[in-house]
N, CA, C and O atoms as a Tinker XYZ file with bonds, in Angstrom:
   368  protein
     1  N     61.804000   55.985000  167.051000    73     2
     2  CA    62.101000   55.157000  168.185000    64     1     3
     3  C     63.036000   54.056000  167.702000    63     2     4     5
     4  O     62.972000   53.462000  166.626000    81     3
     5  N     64.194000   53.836000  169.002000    73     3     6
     6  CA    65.211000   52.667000  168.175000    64     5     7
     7  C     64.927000   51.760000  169.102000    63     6     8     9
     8  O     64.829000   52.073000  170.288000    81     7
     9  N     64.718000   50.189000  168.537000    73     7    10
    10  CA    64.641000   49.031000  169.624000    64     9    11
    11  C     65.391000   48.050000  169.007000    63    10    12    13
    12  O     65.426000   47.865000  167.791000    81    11
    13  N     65.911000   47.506000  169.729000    73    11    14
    14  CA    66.903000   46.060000  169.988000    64    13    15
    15  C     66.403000   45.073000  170.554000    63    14    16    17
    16  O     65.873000   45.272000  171.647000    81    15
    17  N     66.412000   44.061000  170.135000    73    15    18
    18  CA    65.793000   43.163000  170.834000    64    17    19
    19  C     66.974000   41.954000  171.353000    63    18    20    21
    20  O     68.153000   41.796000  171.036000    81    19
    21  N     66.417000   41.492000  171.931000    73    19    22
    22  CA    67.642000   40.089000  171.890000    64    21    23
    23  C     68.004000   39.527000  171.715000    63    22    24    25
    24  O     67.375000   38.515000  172.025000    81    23
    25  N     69.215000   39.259000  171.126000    73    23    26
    26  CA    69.813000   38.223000  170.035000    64    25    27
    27  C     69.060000   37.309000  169.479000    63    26    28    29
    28  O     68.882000   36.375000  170.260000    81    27
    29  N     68.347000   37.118000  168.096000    73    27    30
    30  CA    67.898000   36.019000  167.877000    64    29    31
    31  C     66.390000   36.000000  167.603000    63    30    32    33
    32  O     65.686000   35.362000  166.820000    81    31
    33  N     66.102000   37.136000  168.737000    73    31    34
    34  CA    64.196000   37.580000  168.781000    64    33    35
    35  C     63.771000   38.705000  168.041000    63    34    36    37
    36  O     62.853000   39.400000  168.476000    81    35
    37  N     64.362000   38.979000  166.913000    73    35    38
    38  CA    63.893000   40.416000  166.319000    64    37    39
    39  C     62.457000   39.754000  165.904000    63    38    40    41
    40  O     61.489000   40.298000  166.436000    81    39
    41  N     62.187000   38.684000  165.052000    73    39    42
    42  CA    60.670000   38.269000  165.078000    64    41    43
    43  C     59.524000   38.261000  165.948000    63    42    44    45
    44  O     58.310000   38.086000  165.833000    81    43
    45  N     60.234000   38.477000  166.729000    73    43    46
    46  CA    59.093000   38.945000  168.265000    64    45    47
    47  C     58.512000   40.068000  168.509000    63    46    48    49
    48  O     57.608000   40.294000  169.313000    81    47
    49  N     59.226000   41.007000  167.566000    73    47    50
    50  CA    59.111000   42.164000  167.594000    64    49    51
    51  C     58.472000   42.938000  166.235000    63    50    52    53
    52  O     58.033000   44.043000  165.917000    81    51
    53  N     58.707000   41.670000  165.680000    73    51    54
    54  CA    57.617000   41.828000  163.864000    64    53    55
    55  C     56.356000   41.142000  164.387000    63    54    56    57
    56  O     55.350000   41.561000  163.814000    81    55
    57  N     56.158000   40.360000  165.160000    73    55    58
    58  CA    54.826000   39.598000  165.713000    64    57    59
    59  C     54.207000   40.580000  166.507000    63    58    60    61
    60  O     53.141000   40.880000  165.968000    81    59
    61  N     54.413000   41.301000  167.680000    73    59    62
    62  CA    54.393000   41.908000  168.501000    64    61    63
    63  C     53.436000   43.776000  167.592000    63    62    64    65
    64  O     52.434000   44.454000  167.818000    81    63
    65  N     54.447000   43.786000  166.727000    73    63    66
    66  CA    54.123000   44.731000  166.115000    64    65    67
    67  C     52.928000   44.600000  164.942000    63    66    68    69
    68  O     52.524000   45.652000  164.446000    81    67
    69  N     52.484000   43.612000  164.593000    73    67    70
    70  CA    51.628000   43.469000  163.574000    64    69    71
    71  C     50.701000   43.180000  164.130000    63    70    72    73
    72  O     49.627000   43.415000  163.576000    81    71
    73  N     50.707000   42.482000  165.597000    73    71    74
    74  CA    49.600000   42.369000  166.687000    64    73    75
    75  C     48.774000   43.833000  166.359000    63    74    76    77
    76  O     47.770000   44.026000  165.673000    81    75
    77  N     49.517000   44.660000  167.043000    73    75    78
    78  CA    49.235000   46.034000  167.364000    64    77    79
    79  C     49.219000   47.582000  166.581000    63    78    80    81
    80  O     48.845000   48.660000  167.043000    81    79
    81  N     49.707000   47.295000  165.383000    73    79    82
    82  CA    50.026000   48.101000  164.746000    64    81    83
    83  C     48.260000   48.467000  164.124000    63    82    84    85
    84  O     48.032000   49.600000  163.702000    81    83
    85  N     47.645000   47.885000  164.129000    73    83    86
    86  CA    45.775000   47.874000  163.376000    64    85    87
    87  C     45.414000   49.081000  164.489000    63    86    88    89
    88  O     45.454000   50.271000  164.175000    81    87
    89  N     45.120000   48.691000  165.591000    73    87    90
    90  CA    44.543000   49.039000  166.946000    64    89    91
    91  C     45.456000   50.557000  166.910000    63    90    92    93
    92  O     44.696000   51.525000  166.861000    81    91
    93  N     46.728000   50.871000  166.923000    73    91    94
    94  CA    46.944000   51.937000  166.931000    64    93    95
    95  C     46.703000   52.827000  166.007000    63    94    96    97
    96  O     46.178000   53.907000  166.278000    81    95
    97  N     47.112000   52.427000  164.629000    73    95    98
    98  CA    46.848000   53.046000  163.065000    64    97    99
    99  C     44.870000   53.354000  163.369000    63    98   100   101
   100  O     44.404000   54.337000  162.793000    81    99
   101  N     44.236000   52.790000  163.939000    73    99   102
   102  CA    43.276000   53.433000  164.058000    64   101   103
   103  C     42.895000   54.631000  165.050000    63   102   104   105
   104  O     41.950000   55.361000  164.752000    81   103
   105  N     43.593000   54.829000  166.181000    73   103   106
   106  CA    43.527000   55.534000  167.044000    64   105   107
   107  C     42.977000   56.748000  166.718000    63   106   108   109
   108  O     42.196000   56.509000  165.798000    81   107
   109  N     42.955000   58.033000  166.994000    73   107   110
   110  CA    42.248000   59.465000  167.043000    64   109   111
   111  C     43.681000   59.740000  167.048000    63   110   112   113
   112  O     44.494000   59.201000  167.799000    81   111
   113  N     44.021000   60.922000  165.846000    73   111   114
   114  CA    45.641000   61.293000  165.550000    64   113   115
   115  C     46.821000   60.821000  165.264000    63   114   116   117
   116  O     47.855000   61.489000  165.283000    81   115
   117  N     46.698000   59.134000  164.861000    73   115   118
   118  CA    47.500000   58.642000  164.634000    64   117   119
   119  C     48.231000   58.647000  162.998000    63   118   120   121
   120  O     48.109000   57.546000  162.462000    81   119
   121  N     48.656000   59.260000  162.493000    73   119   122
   122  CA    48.859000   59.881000  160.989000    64   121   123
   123  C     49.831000   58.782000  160.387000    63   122   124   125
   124  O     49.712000   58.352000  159.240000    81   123
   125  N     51.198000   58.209000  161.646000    73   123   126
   126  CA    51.994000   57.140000  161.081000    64   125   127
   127  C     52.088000   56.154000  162.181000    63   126   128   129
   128  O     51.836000   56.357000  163.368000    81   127
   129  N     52.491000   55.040000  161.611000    73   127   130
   130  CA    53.004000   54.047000  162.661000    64   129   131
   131  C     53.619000   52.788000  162.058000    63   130   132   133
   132  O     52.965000   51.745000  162.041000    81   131
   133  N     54.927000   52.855000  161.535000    73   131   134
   134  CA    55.475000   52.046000  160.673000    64   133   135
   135  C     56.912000   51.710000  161.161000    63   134   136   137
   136  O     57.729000   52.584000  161.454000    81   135
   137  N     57.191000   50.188000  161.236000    73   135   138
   138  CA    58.473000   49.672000  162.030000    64   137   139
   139  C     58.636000   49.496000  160.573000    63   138   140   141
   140  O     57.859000   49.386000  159.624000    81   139
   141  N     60.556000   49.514000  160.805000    73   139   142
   142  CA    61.396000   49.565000  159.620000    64   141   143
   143  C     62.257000   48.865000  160.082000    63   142   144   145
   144  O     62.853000   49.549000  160.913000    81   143
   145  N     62.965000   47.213000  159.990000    73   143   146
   146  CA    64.459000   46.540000  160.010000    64   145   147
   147  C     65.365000   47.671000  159.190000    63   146   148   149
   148  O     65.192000   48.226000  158.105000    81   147
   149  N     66.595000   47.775000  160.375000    73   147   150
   150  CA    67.578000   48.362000  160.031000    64   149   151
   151  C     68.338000   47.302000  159.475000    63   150   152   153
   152  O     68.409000   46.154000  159.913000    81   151
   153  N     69.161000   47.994000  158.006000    73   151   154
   154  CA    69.164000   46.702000  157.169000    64   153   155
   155  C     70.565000   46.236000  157.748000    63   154   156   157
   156  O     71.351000   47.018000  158.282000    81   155
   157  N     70.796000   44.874000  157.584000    73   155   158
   158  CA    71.761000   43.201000  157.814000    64   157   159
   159  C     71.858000   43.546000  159.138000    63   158   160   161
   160  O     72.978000   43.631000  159.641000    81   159
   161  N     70.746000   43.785000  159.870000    73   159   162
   162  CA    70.210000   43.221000  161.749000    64   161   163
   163  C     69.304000   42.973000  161.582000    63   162   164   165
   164  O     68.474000   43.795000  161.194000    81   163
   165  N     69.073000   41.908000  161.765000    73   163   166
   166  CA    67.386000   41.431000  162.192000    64   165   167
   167  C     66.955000   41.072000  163.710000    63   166   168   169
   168  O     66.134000   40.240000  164.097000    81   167
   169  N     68.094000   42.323000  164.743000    73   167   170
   170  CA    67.425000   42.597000  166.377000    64   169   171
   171  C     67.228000   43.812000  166.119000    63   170   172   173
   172  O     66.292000   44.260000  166.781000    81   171
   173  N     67.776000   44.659000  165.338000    73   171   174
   174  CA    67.076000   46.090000  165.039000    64   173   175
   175  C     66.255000   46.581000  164.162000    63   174   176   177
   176  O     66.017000   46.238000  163.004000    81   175
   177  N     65.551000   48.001000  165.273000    73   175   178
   178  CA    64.104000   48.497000  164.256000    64   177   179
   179  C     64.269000   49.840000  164.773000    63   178   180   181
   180  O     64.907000   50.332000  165.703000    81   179
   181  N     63.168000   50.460000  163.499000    73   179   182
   182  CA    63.117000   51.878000  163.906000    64   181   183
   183  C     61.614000   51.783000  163.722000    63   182   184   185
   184  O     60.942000   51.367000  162.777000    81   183
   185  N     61.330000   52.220000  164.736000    73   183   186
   186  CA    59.200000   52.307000  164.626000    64   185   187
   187  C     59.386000   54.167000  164.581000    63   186   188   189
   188  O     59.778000   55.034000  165.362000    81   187
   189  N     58.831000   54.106000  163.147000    73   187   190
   190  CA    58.134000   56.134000  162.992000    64   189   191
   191  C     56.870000   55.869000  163.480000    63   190   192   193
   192  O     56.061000   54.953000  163.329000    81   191
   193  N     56.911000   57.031000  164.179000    73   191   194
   194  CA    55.354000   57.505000  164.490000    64   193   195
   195  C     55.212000   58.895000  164.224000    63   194   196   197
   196  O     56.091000   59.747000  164.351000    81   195
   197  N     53.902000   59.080000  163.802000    73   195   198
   198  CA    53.634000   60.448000  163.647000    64   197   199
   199  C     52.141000   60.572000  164.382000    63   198   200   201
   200  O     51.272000   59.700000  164.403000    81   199
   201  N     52.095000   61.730000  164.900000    73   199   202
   202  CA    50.437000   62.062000  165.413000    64   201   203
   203  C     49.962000   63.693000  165.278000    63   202   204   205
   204  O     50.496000   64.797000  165.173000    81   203
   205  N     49.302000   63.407000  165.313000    73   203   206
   206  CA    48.387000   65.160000  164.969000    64   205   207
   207  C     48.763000   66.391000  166.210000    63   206   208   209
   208  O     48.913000   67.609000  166.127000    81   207
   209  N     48.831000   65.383000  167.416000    73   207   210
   210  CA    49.189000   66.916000  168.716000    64   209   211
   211  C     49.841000   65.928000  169.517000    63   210   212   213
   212  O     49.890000   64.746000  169.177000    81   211
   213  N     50.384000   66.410000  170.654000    73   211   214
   214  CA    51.008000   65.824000  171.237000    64   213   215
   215  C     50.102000   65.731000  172.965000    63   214   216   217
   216  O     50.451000   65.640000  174.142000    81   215
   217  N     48.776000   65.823000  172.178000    73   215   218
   218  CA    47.918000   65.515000  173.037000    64   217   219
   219  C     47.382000   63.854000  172.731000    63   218   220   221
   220  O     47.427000   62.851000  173.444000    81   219
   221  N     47.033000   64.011000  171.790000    73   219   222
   222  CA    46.985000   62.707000  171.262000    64   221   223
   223  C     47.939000   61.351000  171.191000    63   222   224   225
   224  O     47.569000   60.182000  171.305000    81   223
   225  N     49.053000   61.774000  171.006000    73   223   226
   226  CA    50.162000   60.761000  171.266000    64   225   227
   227  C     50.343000   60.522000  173.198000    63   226   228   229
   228  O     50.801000   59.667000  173.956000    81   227
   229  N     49.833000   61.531000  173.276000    73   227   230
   230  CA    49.948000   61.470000  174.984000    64   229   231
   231  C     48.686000   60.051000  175.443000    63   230   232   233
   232  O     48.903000   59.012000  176.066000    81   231
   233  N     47.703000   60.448000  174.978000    73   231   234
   234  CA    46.171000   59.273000  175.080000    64   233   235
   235  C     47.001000   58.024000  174.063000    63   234   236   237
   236  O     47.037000   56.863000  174.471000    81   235
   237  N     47.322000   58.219000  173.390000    73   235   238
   238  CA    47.950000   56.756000  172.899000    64   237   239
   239  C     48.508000   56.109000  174.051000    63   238   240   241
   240  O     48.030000   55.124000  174.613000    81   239
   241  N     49.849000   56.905000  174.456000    73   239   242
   242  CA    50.507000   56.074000  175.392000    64   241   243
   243  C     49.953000   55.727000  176.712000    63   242   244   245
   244  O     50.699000   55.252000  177.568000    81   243
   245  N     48.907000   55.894000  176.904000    73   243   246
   246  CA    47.927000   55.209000  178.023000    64   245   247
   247  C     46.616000   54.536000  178.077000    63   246   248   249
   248  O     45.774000   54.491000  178.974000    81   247
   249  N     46.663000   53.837000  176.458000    73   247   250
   250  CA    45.881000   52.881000  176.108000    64   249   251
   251  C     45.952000   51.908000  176.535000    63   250   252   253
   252  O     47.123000   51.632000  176.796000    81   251
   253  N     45.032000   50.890000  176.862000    73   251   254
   254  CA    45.235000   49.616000  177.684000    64   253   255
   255  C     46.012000   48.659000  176.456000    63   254   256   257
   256  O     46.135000   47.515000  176.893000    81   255
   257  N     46.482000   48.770000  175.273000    73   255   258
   258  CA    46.819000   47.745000  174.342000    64   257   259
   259  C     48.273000   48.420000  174.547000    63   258   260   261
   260  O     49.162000   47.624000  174.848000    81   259
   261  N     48.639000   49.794000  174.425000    73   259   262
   262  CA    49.985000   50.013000  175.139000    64   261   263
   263  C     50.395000   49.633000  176.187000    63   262   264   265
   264  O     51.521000   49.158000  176.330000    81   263
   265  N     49.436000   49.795000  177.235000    73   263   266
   266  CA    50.109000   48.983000  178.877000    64   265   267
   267  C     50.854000   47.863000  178.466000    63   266   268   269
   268  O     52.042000   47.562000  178.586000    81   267
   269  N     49.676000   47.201000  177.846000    73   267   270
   270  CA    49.424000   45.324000  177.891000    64   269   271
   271  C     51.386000   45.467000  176.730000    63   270   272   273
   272  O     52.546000   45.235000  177.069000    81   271
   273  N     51.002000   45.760000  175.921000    73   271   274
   274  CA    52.237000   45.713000  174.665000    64   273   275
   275  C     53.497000   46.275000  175.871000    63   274   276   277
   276  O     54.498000   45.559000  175.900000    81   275
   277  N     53.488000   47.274000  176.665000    73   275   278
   278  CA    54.620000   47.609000  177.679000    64   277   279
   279  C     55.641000   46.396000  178.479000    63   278   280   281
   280  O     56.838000   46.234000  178.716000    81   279
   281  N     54.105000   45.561000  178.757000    73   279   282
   282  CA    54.660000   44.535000  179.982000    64   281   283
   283  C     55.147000   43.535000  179.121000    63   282   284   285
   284  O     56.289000   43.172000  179.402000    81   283
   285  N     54.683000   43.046000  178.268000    73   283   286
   286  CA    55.104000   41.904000  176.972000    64   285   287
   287  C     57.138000   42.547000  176.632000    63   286   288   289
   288  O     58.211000   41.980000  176.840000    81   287
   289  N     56.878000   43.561000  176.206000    73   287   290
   290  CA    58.255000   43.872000  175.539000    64   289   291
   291  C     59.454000   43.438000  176.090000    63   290   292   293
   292  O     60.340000   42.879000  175.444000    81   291
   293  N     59.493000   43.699000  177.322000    73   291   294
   294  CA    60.597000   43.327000  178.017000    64   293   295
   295  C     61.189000   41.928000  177.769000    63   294   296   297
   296  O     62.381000   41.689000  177.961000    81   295
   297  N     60.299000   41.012000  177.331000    73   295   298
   298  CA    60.592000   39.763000  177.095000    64   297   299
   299  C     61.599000   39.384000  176.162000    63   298   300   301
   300  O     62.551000   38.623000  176.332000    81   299
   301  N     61.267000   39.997000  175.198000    73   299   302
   302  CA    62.082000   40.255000  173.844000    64   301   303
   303  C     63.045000   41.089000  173.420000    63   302   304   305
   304  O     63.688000   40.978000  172.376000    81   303
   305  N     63.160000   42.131000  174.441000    73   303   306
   306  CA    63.748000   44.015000  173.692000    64   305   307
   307  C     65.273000   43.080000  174.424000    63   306   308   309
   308  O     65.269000   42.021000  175.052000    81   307
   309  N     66.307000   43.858000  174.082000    73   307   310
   310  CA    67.557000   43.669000  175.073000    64   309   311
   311  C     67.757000   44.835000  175.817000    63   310   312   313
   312  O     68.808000   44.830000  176.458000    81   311
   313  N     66.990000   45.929000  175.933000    73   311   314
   314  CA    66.373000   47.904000  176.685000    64   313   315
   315  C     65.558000   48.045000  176.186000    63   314   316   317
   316  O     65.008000   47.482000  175.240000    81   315
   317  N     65.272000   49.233000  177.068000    73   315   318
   318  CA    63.905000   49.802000  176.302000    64   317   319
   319  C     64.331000   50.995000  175.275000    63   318   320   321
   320  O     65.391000   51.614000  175.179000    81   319
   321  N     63.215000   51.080000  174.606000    73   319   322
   322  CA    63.559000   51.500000  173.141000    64   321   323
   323  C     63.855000   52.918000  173.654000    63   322   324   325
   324  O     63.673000   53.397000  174.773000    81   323
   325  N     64.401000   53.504000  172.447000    73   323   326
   326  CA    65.191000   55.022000  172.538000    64   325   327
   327  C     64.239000   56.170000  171.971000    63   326   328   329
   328  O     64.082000   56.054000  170.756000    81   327
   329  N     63.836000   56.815000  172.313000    73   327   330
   330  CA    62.841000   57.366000  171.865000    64   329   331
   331  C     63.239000   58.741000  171.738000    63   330   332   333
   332  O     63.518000   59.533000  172.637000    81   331
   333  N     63.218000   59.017000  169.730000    73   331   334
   334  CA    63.612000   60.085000  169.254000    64   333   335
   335  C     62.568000   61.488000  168.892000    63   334   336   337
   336  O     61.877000   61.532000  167.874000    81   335
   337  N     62.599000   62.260000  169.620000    73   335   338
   338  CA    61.740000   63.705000  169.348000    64   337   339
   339  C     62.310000   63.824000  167.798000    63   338   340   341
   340  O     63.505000   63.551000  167.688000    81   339
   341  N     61.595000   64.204000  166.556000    73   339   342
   342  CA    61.765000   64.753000  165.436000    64   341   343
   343  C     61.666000   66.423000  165.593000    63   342   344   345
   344  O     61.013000   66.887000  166.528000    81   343
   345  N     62.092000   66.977000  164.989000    73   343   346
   346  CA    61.509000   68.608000  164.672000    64   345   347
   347  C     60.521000   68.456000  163.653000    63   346   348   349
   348  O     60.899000   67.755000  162.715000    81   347
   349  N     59.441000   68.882000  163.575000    73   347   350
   350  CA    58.479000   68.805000  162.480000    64   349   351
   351  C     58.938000   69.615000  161.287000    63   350   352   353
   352  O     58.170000   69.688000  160.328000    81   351
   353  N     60.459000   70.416000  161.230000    73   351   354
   354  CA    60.645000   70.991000  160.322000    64   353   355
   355  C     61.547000   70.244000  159.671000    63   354   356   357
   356  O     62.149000   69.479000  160.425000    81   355
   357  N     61.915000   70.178000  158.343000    73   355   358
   358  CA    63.550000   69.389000  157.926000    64   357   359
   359  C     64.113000   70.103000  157.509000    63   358   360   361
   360  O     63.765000   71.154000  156.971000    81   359
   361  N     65.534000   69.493000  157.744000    73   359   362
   362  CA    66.939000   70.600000  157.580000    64   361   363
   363  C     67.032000   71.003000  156.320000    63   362   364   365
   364  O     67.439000   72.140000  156.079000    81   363
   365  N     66.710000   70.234000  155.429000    73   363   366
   366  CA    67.169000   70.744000  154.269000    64   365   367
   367  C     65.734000   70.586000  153.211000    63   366   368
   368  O     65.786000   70.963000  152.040000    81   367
């Protein structure tokens, strides 16, 4: 997932994320969940996630700490984040 935030607020989005990052990393299938600064921006991130089925990532995204984290973001993001499907296989 790629997010931008708005000029100035990428810390909102390291706060935001360390809020929440416990509560999910515990979830049922949650295998990753790690934001990464894309390096010399500090409004950009890449949050990996990984989960066991895509049943499970499905019940993530309708957790009440996701809602709540949904309505918050907007405050800070400059869009909403880009959200990249992986292939579970790698190219090389």
């Amino acid at each position: 997932m790629m997010i931008t935030t708005q000029p100035g607020l990428g810390h909102r989005q390291v706060e935001a994320f360390e809020r929440l990052a416990p509560t999910v990393r515990a979830e049922p299938g949650c295998l990753q969940y790690d934001l990464h600064r894309v390096a010399d921006d500090p409004d950009r991130f890449v949050l990996l996630e990984e989960w066991a089925s895509r049943e499970a990532l499905a019940a993530h995204d309708v957790t009440p700490h996701m809602i709540e984290a949904g309505t918050a973001n907007p405050s800070f993001r400059a869009a909403p984040a880009q959200v990249l499907e992986l292939s579970p296989d790698p190219v090389a």
